[in-house]
C-alpha positions in Angstrom: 105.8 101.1 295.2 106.0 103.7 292.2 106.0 107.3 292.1 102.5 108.0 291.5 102.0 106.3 295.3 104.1 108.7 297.1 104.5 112.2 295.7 102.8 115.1 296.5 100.5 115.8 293.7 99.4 119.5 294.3 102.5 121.3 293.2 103.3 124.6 294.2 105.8 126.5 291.0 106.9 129.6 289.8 107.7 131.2 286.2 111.4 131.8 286.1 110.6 135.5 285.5 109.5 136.1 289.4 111.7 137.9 291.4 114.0 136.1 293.4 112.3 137.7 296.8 108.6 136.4 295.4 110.1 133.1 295.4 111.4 133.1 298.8 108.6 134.6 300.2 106.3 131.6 298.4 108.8 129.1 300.2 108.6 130.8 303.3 104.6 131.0 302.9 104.2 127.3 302.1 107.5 125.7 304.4 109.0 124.4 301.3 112.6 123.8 300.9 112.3 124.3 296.7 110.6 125.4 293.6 109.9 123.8 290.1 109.8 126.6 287.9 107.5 126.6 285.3 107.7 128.8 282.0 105.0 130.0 280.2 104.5 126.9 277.7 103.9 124.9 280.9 107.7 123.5 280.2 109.8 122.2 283.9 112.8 124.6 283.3 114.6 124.3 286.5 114.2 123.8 290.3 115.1 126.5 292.6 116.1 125.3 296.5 117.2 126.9 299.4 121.0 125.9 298.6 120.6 128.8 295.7 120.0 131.7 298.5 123.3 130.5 300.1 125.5 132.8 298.3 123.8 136.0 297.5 124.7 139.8 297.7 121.7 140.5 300.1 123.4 138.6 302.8 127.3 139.4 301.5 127.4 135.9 301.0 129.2 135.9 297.6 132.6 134.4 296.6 135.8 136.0 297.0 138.5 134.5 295.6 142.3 135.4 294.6 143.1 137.1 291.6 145.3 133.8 291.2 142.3 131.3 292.0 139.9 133.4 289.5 142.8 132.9 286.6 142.9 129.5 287.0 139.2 129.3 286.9 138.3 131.2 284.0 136.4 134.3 283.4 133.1 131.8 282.2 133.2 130.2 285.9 133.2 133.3 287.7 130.6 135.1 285.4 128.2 132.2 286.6 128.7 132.5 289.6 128.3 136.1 289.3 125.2 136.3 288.0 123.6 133.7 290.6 124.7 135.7 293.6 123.6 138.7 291.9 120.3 137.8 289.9 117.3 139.2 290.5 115.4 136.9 288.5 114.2 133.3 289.4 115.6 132.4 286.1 119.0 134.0 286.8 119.4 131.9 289.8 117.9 128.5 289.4 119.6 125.2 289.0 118.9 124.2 285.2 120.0 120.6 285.3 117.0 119.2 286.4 116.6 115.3 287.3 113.0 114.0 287.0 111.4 110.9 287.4 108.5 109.3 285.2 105.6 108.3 287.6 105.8 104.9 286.9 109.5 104.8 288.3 110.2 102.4 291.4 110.9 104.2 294.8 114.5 102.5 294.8 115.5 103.8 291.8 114.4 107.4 293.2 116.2 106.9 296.3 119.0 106.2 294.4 119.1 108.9 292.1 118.7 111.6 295.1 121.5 109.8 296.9 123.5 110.0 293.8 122.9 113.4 292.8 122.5 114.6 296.4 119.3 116.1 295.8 116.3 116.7 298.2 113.2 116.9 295.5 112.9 115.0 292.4 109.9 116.6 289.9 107.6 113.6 288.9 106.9 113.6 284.8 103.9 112.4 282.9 105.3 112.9 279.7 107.1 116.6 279.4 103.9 117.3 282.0 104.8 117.7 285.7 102.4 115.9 287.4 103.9 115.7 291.0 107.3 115.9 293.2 108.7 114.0 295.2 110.6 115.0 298.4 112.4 112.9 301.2 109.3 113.7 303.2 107.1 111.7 301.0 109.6 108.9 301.4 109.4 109.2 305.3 105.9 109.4 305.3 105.8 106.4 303.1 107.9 104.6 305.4 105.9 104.8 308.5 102.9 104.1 306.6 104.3 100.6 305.6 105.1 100.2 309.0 101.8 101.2 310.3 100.6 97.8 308.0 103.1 95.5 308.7 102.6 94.4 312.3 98.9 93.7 311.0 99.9 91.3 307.7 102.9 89.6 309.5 102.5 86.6 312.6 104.6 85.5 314.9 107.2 82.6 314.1 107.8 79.6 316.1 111.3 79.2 317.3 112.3 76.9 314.1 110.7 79.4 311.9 113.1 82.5 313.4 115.7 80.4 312.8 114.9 79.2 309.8 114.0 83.2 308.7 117.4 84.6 309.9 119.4 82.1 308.2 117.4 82.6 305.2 118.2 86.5 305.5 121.8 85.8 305.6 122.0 83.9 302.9 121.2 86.7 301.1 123.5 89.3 302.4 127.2 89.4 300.8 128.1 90.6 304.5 126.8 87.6 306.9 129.6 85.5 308.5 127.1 82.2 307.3 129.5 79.8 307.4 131.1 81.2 310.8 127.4 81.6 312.6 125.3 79.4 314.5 122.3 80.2 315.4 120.4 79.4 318.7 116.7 80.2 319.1 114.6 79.4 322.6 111.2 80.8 323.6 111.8 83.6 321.3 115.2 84.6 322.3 117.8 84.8 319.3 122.1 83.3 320.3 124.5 84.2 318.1 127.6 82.3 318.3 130.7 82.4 315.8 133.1 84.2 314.6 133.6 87.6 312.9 135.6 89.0 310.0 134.9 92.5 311.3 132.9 94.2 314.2 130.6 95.9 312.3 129.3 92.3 311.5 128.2 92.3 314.9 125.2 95.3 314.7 123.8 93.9 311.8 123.6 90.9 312.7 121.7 92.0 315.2 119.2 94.0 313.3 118.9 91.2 311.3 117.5 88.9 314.1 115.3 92.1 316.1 113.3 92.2 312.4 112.1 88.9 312.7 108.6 89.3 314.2 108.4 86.5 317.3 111.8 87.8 318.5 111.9 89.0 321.9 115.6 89.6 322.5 118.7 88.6 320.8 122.0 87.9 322.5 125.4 87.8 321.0 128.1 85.8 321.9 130.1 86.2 318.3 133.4 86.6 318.5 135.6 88.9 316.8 139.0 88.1 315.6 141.6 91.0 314.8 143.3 89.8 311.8 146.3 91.0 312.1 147.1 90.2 315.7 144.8 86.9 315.7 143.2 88.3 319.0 139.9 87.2 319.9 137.9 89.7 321.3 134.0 89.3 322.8 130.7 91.2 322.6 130.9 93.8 325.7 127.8 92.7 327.6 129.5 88.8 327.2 133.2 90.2 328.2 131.0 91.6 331.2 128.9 89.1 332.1 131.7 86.7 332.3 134.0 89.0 334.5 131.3 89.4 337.1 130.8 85.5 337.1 134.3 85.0 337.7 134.5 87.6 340.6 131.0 86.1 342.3 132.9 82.7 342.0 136.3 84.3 344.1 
């Protein structure tokens, strides 16, 4: 999947001239979190989000800082910050480092420019033209769509084919205790036996197996080894299942 799949394509914008209340109100109106701004040459400028209304004089929201904090800082720092608590124009107060995306870019290089930026909207270029956006909506929307198809392109697997798939998925994972796992598989019903490195082995190997379609549970009998102490500790339904054995047999 690209881009041009999954953003919205009817943009909603503003010149950076509007007023910062216009701009809010059009969020408000349209239950958007942000705003491409637009100038009048049809050029992307900025973005304005609802993080920019955080600190602003309306609210007596702005920063206060020590006369000793503001030294350090310098008078160009604080005059910034002035003027985006206190601007009354959307180009006062918008963010003007602006990542975009061409809409030929692949999803997973979008998620991991938001992730890396800690953005919520990346504008979606054609050129210097914006042509869409794309939000983490669109990605959740994408998400359950894919889902929607899946169950309909995927069958079941036989019990060697589970097997066969979940090894195949470790393999690929730098994570998987391979080497320390065997795996068990009857009427549809995923074992795990082995030994982990670390507990939080245990959850995803369990993801792992409940992806497989043909899986109807999965129990774990793994293992886990502290290494410092060399204490062997068991999954907590196993731990359970034997105590209550033990007490039946008394």
């Amino acid at each position: 999947m690209i881009a041009s799949d999954v953003m919205s394509r009817k943009v909603i914008s503003i010149d950076p001239e509007s007023t910062v209340l216009q701009a809010a109100r059009l969020m408000l109106q349209h239950r958007i979190s942000g705003l491409p701004v637009i100038d009048a040459a049809g050029k992307l400028v900025g973005v304005l989000s609802e993080g920019d209304f955080l600190r602003r004089r309306e609210t007596r929201t702005e920063r206060h800082r020590s006369r000793w904090l503001e030294f350090l800082m310098g008078p160009g720092k604080i005059a910034t910050e002035y003027t985006h608590s206190h601007g009354n124009k959307v180009g006062e107060v918008m963010t003007t480092d602006v990542k975009t995306v061409d809409e030929n870019a692949a999803i997973e290089d979008i998620v991991e420019l938001m992730e890396r930026y800690r953005i919520k909207r990346v504008p979606v270029m054609s050129g210097s033209i914006l042509v869409g956006i794309i939000t983490r909506s669109n990605l959740m929307h994408a998400m359950v769509s894919m889902a929607r198809v899946a169950p309909d392109l995927i069958k079941s697997k036989d019990d060697a084919g589970i097997r066969d798939q979940l090894l195949a998925e470790m393999q690929k994972e730098q994570w998987a205790p391979v080497a320390l796992t065997n795996v068990v598989v009857h009427d549809g019903i995923v074992e795990l036996w082995g030994v982990l490195v670390d507990e939080r082995q245990r959850e995803a190997l369990k993801v792992a197996a409940e992806n497989i379609p043909g899986v109807k549970a999965v129990k774990d009998h793994m293992v886990w080894v502290e290494p410092m102490t060399g204490m062997a500790l068991e999954a907590q339904g196993e731990a359970e299942s034997r105590a209550q054995s033990e007490a039946t047999a008394r």
